[in-house]
Backbone bond lengths (Angstrom), bond angles and torsions (degrees), N, CA, C in turn:
res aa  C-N    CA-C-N  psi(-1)  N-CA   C-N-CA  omega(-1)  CA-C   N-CA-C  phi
1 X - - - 1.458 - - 1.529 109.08 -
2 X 1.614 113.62 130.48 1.377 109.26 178.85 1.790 116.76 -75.41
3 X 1.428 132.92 147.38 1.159 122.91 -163.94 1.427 108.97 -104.02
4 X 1.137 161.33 -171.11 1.585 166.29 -140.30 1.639 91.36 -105.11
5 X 1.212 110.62 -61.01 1.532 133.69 177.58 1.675 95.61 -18.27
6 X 1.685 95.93 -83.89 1.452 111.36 -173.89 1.453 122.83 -53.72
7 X 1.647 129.39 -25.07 1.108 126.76 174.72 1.275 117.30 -70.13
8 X 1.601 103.99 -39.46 1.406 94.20 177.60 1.276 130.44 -70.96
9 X 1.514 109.90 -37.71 1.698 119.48 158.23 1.621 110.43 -27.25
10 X 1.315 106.99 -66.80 1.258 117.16 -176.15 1.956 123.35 -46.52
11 X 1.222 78.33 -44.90 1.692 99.67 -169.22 1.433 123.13 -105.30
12 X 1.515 117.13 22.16 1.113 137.60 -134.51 2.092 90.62 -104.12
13 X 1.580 101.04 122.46 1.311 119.61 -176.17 1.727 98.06 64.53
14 X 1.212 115.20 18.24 1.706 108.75 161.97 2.094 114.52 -119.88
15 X 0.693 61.72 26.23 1.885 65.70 -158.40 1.569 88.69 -107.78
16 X 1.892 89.99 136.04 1.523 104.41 -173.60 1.416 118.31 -91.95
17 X 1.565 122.27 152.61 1.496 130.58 -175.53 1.494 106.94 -43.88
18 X 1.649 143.73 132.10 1.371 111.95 150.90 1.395 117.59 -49.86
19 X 1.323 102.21 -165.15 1.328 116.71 -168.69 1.855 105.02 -96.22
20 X 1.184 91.74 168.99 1.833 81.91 -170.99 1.492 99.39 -91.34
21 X 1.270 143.35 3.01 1.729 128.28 145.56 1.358 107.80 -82.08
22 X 1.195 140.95 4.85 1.151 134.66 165.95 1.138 110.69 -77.76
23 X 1.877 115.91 -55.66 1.425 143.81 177.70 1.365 114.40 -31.68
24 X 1.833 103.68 -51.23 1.224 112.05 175.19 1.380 131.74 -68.61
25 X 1.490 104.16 -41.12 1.714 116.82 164.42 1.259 122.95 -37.71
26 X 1.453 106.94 -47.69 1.602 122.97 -166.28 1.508 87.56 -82.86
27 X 1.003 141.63 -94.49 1.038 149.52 177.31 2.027 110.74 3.72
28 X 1.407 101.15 -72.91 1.488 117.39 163.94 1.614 116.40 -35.41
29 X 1.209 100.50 -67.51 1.384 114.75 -166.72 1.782 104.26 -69.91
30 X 1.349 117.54 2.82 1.419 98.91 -165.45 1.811 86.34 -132.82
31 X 1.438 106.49 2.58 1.510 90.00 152.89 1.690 112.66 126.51
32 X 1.680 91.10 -12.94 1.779 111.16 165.81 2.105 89.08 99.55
33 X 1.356 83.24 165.99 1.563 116.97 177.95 1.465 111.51 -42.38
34 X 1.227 153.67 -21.21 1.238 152.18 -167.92 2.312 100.17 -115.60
35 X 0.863 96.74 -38.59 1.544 109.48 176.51 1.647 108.66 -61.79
36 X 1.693 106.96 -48.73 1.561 124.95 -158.04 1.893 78.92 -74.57
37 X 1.277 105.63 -79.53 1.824 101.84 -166.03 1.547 107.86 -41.36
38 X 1.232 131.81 -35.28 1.343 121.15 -176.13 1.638 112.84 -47.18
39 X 1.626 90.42 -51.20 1.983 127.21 -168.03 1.794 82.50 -58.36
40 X 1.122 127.33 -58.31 1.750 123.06 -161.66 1.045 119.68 -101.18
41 X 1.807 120.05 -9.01 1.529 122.79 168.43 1.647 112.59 66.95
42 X 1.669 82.87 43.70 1.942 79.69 -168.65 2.040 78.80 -122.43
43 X 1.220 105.67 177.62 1.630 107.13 166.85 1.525 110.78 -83.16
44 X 1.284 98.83 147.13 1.463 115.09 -178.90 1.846 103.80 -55.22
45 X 0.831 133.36 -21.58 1.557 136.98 -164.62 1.611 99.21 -84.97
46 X 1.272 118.26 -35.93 1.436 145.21 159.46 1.651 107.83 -26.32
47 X 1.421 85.45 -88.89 1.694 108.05 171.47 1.576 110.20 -42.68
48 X 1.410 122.57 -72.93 1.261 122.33 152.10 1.618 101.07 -0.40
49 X 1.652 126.29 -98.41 1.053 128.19 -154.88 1.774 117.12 -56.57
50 X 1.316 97.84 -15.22 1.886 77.81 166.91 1.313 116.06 -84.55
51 X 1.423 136.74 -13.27 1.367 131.62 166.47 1.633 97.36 -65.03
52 X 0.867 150.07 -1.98 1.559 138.57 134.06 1.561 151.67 -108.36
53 X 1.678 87.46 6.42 1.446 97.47 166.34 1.403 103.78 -145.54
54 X 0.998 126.82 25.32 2.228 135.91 -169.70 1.214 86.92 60.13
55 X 1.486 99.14 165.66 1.332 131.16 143.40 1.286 128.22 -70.49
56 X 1.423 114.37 124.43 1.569 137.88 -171.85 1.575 103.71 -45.74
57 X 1.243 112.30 134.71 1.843 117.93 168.31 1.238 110.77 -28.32
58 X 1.267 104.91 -65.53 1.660 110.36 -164.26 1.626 113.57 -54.45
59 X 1.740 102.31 -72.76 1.552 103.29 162.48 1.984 128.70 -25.04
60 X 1.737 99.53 -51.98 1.612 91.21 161.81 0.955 144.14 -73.08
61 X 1.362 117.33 -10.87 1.314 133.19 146.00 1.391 149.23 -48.37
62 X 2.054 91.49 -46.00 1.570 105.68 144.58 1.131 119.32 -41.64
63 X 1.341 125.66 -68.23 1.544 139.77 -129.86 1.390 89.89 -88.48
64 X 1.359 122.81 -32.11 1.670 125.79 179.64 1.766 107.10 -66.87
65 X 1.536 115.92 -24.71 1.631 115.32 -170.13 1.636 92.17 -97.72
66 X 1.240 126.99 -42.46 1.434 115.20 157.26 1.202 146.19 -32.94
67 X 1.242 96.77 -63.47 1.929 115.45 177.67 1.315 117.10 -120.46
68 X 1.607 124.54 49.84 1.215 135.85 -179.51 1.326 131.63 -22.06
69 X 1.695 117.27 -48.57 1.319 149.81 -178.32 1.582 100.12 -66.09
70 X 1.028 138.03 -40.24 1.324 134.53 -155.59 1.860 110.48 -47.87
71 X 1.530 100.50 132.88 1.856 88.60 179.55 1.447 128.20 -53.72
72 X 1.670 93.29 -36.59 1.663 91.21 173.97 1.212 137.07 -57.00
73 X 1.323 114.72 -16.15 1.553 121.89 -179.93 1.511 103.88 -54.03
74 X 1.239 129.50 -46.25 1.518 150.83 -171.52 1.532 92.94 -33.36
75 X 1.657 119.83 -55.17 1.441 114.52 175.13 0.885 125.16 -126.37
76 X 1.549 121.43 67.74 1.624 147.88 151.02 1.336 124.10 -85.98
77 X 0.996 155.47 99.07 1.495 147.58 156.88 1.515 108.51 -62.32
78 X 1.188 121.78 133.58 1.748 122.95 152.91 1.655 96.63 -94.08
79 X 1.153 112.21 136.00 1.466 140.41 148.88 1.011 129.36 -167.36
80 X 1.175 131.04 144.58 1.653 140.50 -178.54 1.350 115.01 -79.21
């Protein structure tokens, strides 16, 4: 089985934004906009912007090798 690690290697600056109900899910479920930037060390205004354009491949990718368990993963696809 390939691991998060390797996809992103693989797929790395090609991998598409989720979708912005995804954005929001993840976002929700991991504790809201001030929690998520802490978790990625990005600015909260940041986070903000994927509830209107998703979150970047790479970044969901992080957050997927971080917080593995999360329900939303259940309906994520990775593909480029």
């Amino acid at each position: 089985m390939i691991s998060l690690e390797q996809i992103f290697m693989q797929n790395k600056g090609k991998l598409k934004n989720s979708s912005i109900e995804v954005a929001f899910a993840i976002i929700e479920e991991l504790g809201g906009i001030t929690e998520v930037a802490r978790l990625t060390g990005i600015k909260a205004s940041s986070v903000a912007d994927w509830k209107k354009y998703g979150i970047p491949g790479g970044r969901l990718i992080y957050l997927m090798m971080i917080r593995p368990n999360l329900k939303v993963w259940n309906n994520v696809k990775l593909s480029s």
